[in-house]
TILO-203388 format. One record per residue (C-alpha): residue number from 1; residue in three letters; x, y, z. Coordinates in steps of 0.25 Angstrom, whole numbers, plus 5000, padded with zeros to 4 digits. Layout:
% TILO-203388
<k NUM r ALA c1 X c2 Y c3 Z> .
...
***
This chain:
% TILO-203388
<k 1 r UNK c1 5588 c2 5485 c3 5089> .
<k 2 r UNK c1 5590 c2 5474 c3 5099> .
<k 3 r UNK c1 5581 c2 5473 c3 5113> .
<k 4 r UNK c1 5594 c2 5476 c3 5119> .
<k 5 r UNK c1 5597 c2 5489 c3 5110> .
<k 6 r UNK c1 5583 c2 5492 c3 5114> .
<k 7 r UNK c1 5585 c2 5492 c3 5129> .
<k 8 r UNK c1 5598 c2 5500 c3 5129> .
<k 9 r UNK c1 5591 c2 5512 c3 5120> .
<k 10 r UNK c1 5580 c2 5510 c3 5130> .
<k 11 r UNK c1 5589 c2 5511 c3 5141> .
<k 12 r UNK c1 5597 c2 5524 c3 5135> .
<k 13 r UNK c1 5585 c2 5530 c3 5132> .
<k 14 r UNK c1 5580 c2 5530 c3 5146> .
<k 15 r UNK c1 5592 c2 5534 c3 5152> .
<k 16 r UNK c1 5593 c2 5547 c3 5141> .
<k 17 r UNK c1 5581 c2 5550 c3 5144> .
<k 18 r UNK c1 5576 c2 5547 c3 5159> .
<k 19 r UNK c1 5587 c2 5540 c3 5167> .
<k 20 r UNK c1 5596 c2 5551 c3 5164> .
<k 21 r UNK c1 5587 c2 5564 c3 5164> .
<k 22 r UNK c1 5582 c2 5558 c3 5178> .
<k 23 r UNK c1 5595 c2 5558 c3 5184> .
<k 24 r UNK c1 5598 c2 5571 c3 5179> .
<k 25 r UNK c1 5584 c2 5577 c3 5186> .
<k 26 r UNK c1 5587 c2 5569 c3 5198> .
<k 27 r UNK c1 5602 c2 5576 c3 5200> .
<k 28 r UNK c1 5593 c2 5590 c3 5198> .
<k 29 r UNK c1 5583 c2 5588 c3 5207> .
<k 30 r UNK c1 5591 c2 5584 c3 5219> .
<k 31 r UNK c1 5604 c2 5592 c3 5216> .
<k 32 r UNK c1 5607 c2 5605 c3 5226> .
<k 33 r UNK c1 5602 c2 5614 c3 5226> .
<k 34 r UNK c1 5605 c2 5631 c3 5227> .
<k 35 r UNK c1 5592 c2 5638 c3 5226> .
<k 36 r UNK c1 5594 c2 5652 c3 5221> .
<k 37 r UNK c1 5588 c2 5663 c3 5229> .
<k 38 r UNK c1 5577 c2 5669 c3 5222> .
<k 39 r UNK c1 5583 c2 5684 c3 5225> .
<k 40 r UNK c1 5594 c2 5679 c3 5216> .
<k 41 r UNK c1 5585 c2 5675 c3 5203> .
<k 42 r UNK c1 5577 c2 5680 c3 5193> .
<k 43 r UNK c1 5562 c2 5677 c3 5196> .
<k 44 r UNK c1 5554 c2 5685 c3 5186> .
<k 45 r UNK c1 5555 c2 5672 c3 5175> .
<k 46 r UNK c1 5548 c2 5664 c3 5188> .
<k 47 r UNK c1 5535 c2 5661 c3 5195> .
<k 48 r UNK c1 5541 c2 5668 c3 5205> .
<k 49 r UNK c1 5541 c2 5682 c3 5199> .
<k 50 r UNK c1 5528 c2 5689 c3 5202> .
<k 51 r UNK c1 5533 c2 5687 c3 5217> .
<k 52 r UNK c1 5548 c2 5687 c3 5215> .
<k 53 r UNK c1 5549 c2 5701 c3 5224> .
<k 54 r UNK c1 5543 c2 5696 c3 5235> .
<k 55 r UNK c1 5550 c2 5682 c3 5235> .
<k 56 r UNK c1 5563 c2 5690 c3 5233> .
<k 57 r UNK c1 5558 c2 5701 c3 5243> .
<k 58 r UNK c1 5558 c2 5690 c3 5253> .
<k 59 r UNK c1 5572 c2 5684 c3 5251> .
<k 60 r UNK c1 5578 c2 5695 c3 5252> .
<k 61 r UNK c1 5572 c2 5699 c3 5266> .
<k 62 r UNK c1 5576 c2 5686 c3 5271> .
<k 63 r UNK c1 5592 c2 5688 c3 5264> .
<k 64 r UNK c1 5592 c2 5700 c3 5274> .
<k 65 r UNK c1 5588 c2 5693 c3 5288> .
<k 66 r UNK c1 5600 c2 5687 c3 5295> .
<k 67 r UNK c1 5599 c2 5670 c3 5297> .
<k 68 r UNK c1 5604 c2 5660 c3 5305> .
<k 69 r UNK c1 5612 c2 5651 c3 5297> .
<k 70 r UNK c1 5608 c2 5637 c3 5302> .
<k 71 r UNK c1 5612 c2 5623 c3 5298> .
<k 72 r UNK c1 5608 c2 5608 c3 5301> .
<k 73 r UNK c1 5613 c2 5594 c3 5299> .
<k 74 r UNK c1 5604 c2 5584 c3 5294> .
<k 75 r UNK c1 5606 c2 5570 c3 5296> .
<k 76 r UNK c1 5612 c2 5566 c3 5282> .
<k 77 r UNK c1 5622 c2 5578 c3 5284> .
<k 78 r UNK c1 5619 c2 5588 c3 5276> .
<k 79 r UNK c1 5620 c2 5601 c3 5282> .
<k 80 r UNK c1 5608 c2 5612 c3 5280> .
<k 81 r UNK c1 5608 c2 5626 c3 5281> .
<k 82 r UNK c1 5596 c2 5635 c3 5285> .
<k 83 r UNK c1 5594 c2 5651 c3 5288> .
<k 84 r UNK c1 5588 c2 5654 c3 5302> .
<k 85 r UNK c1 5580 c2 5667 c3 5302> .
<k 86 r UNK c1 5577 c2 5670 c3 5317> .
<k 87 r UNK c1 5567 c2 5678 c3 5323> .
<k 88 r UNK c1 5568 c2 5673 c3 5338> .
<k 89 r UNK c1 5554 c2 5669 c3 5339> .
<k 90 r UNK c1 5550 c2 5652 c3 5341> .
<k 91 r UNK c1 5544 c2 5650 c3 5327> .
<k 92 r UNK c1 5553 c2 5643 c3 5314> .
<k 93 r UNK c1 5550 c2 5643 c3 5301> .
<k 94 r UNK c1 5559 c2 5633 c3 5294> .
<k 95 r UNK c1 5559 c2 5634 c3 5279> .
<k 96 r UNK c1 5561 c2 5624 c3 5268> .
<k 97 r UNK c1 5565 c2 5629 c3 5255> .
<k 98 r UNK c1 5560 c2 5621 c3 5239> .
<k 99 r UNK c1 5569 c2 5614 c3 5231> .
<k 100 r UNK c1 5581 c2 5622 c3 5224> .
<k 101 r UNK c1 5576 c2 5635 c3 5231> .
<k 102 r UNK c1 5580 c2 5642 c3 5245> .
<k 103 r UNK c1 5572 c2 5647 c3 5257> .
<k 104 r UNK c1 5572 c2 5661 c3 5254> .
<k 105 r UNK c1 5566 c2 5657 c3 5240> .
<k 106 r UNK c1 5556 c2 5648 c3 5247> .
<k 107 r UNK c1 5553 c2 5656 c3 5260> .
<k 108 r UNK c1 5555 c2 5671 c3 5261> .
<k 109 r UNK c1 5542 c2 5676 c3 5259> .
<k 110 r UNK c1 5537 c2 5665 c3 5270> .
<k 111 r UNK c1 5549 c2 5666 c3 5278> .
<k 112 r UNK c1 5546 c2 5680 c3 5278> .
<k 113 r UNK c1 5529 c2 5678 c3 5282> .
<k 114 r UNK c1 5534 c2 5667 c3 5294> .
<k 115 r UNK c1 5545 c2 5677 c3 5299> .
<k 116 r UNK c1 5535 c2 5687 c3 5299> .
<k 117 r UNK c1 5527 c2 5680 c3 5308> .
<k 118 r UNK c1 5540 c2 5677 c3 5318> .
<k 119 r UNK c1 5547 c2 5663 c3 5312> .
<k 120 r UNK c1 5561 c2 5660 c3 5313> .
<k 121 r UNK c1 5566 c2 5654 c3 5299> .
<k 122 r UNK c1 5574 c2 5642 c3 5295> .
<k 123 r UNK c1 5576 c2 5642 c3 5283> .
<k 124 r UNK c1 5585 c2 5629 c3 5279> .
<k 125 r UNK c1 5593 c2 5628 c3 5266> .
<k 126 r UNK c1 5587 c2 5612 c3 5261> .
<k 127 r UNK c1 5597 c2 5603 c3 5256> .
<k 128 r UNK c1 5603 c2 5602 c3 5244> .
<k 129 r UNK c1 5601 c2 5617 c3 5244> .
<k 130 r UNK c1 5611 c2 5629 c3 5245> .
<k 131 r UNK c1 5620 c2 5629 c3 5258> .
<k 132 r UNK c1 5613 c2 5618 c3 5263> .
<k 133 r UNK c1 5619 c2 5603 c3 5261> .
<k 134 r UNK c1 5614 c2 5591 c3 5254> .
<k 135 r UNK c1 5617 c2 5585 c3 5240> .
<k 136 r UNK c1 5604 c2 5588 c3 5235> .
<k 137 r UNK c1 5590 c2 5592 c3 5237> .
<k 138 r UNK c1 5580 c2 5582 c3 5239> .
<k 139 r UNK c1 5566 c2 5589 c3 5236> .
<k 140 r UNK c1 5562 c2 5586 c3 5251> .
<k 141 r UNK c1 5567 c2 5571 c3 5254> .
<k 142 r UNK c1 5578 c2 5574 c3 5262> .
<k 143 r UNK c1 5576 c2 5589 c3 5265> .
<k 144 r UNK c1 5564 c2 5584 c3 5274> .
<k 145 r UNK c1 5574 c2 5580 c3 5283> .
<k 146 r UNK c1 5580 c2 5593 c3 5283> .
<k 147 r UNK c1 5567 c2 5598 c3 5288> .
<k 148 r UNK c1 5567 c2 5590 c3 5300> .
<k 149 r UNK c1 5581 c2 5595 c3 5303> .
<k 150 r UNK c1 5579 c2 5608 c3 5303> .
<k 151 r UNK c1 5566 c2 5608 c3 5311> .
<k 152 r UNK c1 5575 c2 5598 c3 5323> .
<k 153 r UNK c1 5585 c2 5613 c3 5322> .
<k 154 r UNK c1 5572 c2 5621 c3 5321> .
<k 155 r UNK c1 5567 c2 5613 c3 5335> .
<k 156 r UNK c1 5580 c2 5614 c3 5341> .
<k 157 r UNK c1 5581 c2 5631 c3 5339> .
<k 158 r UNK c1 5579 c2 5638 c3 5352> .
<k 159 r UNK c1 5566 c2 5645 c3 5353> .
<k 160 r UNK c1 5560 c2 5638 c3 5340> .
<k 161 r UNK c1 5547 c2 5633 c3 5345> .
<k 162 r UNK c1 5538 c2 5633 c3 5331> .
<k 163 r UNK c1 5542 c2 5628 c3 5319> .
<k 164 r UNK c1 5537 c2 5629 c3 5305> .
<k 165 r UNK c1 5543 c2 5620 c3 5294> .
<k 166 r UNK c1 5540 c2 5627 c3 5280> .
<k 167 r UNK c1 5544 c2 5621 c3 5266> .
<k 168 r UNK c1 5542 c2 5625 c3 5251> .
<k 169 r UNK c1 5542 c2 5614 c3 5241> .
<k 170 r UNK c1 5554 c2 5605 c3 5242> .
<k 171 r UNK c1 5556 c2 5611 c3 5258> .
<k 172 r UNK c1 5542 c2 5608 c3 5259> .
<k 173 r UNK c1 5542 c2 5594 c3 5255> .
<k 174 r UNK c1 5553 c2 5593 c3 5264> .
<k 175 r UNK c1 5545 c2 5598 c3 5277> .
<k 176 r UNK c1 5533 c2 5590 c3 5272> .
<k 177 r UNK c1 5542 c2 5576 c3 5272> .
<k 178 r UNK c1 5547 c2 5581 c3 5287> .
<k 179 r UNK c1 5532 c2 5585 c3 5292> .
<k 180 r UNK c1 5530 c2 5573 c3 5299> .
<k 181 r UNK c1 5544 c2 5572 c3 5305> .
<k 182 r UNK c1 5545 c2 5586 c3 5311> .
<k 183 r UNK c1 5529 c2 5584 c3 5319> .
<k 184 r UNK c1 5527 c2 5590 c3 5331> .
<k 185 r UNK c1 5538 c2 5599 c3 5339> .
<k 186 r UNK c1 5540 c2 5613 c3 5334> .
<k 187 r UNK c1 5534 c2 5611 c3 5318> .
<k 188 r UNK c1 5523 c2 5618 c3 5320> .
<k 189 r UNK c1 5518 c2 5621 c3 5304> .
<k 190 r UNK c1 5523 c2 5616 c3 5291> .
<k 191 r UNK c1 5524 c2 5626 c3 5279> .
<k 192 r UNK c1 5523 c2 5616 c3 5267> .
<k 193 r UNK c1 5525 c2 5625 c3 5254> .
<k 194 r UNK c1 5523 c2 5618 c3 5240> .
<k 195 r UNK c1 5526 c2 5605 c3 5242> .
<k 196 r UNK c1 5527 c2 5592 c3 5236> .
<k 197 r UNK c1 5523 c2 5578 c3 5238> .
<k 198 r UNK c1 5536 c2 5571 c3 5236> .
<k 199 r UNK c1 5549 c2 5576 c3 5228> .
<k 200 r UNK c1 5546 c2 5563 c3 5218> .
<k 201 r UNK c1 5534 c2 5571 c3 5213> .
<k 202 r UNK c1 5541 c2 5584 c3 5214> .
<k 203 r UNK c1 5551 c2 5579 c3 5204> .
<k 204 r UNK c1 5540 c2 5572 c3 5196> .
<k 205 r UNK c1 5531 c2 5586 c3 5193> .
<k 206 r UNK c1 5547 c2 5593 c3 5191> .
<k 207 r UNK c1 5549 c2 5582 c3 5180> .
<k 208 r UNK c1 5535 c2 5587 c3 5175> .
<k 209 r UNK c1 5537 c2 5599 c3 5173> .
<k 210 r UNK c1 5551 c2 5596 c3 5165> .
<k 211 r UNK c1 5543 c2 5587 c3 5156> .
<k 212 r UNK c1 5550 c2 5576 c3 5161> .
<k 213 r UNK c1 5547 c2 5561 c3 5161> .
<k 214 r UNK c1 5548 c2 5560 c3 5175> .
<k 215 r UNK c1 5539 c2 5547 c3 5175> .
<k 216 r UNK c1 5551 c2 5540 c3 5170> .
<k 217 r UNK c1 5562 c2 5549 c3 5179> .
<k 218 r UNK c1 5557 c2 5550 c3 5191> .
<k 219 r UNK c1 5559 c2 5536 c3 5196> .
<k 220 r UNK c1 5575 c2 5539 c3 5190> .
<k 221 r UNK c1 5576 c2 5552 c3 5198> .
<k 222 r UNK c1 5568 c2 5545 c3 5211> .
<k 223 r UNK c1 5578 c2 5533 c3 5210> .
<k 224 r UNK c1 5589 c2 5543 c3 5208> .
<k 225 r UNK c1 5583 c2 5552 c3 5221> .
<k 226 r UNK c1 5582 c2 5538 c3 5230> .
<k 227 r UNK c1 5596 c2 5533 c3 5226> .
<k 228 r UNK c1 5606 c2 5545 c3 5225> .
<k 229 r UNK c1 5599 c2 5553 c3 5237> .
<k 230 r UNK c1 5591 c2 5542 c3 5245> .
<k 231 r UNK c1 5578 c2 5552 c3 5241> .
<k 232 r UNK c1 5563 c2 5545 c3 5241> .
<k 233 r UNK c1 5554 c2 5556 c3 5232> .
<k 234 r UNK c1 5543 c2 5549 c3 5232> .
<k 235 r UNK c1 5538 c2 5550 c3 5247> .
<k 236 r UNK c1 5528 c2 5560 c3 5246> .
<k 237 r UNK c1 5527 c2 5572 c3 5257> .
<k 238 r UNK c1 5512 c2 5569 c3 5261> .
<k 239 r UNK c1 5518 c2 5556 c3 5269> .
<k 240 r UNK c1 5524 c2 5566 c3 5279> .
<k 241 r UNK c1 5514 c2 5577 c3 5280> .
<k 242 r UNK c1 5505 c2 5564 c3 5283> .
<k 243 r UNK c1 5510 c2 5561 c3 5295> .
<k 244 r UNK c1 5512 c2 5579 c3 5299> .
<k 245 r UNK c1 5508 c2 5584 c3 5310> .
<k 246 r UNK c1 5513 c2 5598 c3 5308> .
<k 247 r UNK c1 5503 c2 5608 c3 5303> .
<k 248 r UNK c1 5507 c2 5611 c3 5287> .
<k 249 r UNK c1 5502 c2 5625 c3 5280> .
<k 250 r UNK c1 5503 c2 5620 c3 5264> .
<k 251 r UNK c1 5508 c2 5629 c3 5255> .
<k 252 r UNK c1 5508 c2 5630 c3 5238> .
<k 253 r UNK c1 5505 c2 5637 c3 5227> .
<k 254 r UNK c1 5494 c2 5636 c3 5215> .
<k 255 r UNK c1 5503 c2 5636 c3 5206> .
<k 256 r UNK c1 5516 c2 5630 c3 5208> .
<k 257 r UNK c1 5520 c2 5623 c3 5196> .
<k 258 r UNK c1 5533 c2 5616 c3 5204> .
<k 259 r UNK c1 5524 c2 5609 c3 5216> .
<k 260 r UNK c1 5511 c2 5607 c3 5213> .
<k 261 r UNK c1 5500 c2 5612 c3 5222> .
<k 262 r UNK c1 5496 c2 5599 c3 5220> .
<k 263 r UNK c1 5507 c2 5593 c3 5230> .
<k 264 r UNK c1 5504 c2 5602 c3 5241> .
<k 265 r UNK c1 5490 c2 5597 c3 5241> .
<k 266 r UNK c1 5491 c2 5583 c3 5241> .
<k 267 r UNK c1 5501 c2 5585 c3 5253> .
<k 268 r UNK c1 5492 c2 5595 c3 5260> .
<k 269 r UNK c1 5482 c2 5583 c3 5258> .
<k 270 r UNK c1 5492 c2 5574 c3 5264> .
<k 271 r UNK c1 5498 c2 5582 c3 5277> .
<k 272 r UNK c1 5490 c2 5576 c3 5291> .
<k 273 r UNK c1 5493 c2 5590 c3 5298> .
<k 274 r UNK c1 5486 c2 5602 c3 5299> .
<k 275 r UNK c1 5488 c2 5609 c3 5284> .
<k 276 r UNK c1 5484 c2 5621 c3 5276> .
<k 277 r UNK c1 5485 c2 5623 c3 5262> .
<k 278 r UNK c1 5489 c2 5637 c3 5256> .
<k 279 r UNK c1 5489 c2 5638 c3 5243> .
<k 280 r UNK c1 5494 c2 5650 c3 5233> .
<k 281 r UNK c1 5486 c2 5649 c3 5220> .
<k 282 r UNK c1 5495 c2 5657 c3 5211> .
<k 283 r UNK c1 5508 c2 5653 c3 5218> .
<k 284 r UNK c1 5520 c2 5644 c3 5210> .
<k 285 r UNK c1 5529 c2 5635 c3 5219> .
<k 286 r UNK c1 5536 c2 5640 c3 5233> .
<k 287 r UNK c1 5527 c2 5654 c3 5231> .
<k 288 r UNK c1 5515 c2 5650 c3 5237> .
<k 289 r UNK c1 5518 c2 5658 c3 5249> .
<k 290 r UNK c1 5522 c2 5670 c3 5243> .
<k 291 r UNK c1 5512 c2 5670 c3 5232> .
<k 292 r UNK c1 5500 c2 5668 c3 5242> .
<k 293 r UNK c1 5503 c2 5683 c3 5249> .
<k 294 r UNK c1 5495 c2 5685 c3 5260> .
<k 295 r UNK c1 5488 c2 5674 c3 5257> .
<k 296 r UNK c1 5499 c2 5663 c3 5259> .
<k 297 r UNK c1 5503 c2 5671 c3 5272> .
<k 298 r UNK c1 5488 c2 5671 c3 5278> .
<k 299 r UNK c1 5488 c2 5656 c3 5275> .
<k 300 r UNK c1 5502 c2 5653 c3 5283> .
<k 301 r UNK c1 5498 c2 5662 c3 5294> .
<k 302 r UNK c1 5487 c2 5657 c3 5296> .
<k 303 r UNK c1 5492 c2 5642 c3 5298> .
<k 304 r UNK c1 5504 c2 5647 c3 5306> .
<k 305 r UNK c1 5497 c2 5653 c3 5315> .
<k 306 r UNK c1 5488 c2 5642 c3 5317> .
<k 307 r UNK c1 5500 c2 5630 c3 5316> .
<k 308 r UNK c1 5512 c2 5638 c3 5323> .
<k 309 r UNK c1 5505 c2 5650 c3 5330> .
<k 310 r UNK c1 5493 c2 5643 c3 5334> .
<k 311 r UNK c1 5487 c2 5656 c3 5335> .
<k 312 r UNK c1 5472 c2 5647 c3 5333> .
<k 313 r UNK c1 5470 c2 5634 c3 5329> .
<k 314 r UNK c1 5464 c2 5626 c3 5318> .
***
């Protein structure tokens, strides 16, 4: 076989086996999304069956209360949806779902704890997800600019004086990348929920788990992300939380086998504000809240009370 023939299997092989297979996982990743109310699945096959009743307890509650359908512009043009759950007082919990799940997946049983305690919600459908717009969902890149849009509409509502910005996993990336550019004003607290440290490495411990060469794909899907989508992965969260002013109550779960606890720890290390750090030691991904019980709630009180209330100080 010539050099020649040798390049070109070379070259088919590559392309078989990693251009190809990139590509593909590349149009998975960042395709839309319509996550799937978890009321509407089967949960016992799931890490999420021993508190399936609860979680689906809590969805169910929120389907009953009556919203304010609200909408904003961003400036690339996609319109975004959100549900507004009013109680009339000057506190704001704005809520930002994961990655290929909703709010009420993500948030009933906390939206339930901060309604208790007298928030207003805004619970905004993120990109590339259900009625909101967008192309496709970008694991945080692009959704943090959807934060800071919501909060300049969170700013602007009458009687709004204190505003929380809460995120699980993907929405809490996004809230991480925007905490340095939504300082001071009304933010009073981040709520940062099993985060990770940039979506590059997010994809990375996905193509782990699949036993996949990511090694070799993940320079083809990044390339892929930067030309097609204008999407830089590789910028890690921490660089923001660095420069954070805003007080941020850490949340994860000891054993989430999407996220690793790892993640939230190093950008925990990393964030220059005032911090806590909660951690569920039995709890998987997005559970950590629920898991935790009385716990978890104690621990959030605790720091909203301090951060938002100021009912005492530090």
């Amino acid at each position: 076989m010539t050099f020649v023939n040798c390049l070109l299997a070379a070259a088919g092989i590559y392309v078989l086996l990693v251009l190809a297979p990139s590509a593909v996982l590349y149009k998975v990743v960042f395709r839309r999304k319509n996550g799937i109310m978890f009321t509407d699945r089967d949960l016992s096959k799931t890490y999420l069956s021993g508190c399936a009743d609860k979680m689906c307890e809590d969805i169910e509650h929120f389907r009953k209360l009556e919203y304010e359908p609200v909408s904003v512009t961003v400036p690339d043009g996609t319109e975004l949806k959100g549900h507004y759950y009013s109680l009339g007082g000057d506190k704001l919990a704005i809520c930002f779902h994961g990655y290929g799940s909703t709010t009420l997946n993500c948030f009933a049983t906390m939206g339930r704890f901060l309604r208790s305690r007298g928030y207003d919600l805004l619970m905004p459908v993120e990109r590339g997800h259900g009625e909101s717009g967008g192309k496709c969902s970008t694991l945080g890149v692009l959704e943090q600019y959807d934060v800071k849009k919501w909060v300049e509409w969170a700013c602007e509502r009458d009687g709004i004086e204190k505003i929380v910005v809460a995120g699980v996993s993907m929405g809490c990336v996004a809230a991480a990348y925007a905490s340095d550019a939504i300082c001071g004003g009304k933010v009073k607290a981040l709520i940062l929920d099993c985060g990770y440290t940039s979506p590059y490495n997010q994809v990375i411990q996905d193509c782990k788990k699949r036993h996949l060469p990511y090694r070799l794909m993940m320079p083809v899907i990044s390339t892929c992300a930067k030309i097609f989508d204008g999407l830089e992965l590789k910028e890690p969260v921490w660089t923001h939380l660095e420069r954070t002013t805003i007080p941020a109550l850490f949340i994860h779960g000891g054993g989430d086998e999407t996220v690793p606890l790892k993640e939230t720890k190093i950008n925990y290390e990393h964030c220059a504000s005032p911090k806590r750090l909660y951690i569920a030691p039995e709890a998987n991904h997005a559970n950590a809240f629920l898991t935790g019980g009385k716990e978890a709630e104690n621990a959030m009180k605790e720091f909203l009370d301090c951060y938002v209330e100021r009912r005492y100080e530090v």
